[in-house]
N, C-alpha and C positions, 0 to 999 in steps of 0.2 A: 487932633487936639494939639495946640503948641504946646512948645516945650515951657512955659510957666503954668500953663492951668495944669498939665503932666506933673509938674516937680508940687506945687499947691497939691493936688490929690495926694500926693507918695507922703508927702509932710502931715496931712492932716491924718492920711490912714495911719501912719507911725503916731504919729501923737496919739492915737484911738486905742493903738496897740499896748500903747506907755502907760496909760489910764487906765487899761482892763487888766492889765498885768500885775496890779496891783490889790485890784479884788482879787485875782484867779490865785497870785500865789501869799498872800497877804490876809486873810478873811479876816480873823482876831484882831489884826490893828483897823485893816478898815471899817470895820464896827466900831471899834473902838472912835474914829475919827469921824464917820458920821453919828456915832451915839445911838447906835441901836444894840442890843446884845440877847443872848441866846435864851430863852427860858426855862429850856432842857437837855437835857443833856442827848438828845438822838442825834446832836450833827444836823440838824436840819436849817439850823441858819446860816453855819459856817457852807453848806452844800447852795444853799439859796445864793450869796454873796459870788461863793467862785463861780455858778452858775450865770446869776443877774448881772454882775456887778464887775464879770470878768471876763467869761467864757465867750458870750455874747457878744461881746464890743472884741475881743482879739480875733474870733473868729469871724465877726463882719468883716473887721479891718483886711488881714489876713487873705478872705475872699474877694477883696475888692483891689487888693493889690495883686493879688495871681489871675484874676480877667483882667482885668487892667483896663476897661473899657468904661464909659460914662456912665452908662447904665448901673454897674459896680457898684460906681460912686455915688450914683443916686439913691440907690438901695443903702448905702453907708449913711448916707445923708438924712435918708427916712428914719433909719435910726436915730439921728440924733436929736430928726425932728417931735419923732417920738418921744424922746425922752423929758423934751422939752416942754412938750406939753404935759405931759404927765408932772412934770416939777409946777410948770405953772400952773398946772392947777390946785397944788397942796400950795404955792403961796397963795394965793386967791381965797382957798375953801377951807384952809387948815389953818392962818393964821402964819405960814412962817415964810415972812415977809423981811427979816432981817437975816444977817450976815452969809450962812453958808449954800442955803438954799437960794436967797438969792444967785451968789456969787457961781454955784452950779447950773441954774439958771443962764445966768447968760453965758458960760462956756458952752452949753448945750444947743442954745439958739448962735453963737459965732459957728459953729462947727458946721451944725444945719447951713445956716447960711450961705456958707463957704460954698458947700459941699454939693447943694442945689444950685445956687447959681451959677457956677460955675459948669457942671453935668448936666442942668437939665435944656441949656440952647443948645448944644450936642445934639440932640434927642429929638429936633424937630427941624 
């Protein structure tokens, strides 16, 4: 792999890191910033966020930066491609078509993007 798609994976897994890091130690505000909140008191959405929203995305990242091979990164990228759809399809079926969703949206499909194109001609 050269050394730009190299330094591309290491930037896009740190960015993954940066963004899960914020659900994983942040729950209350990131609820707070997507607008969802807890409706009881067992911890179970604060546990859901640092899990979904945190855990998840540090430790893909995380793993794909200690293999360090495309494959990794293709696995990191599935994630994100995942995620992507799942977002697209609450704009599509849910109605939220404007601002933040959007805008999660396509950081979700630039990442993917990135992240497969880049790892997945490696792989063949």
């Amino acid at each position: 792999m050269d050394l730009i798609a190299n330094g591309l994976n290491i930037l896009l897994a740190l960015g993954t890191i940066g963004l899960g890091l914020f659900g994983l130690l942040r729950p209350v505000q990131t609820m707070e910033y997507i607008g969802v909140a807890a409706t009881d008191d067992t911890g179970l959405a604060k546990s859901e966020v640092r899990a979904a929203s945190g855990g998840v995305w540090v430790g893909g990242a995380i793993g794909a930066l200690l293999i360090g091979s495309p494959v990794a990164y293709v696995v990191l990228g599935a994630l994100w491609a995942g995620a992507a759809i799942g977002r697209g399809m609450s704009v599509m079926f849910d109605k939220a078509n404007t601002g933040k969703p959007v805008i999660f949206f396509a950081v979700e499909v630039v990442f993917a993007v990135l992240l497969l194109g880049i790892n997945l001609p490696a792989l063949f």
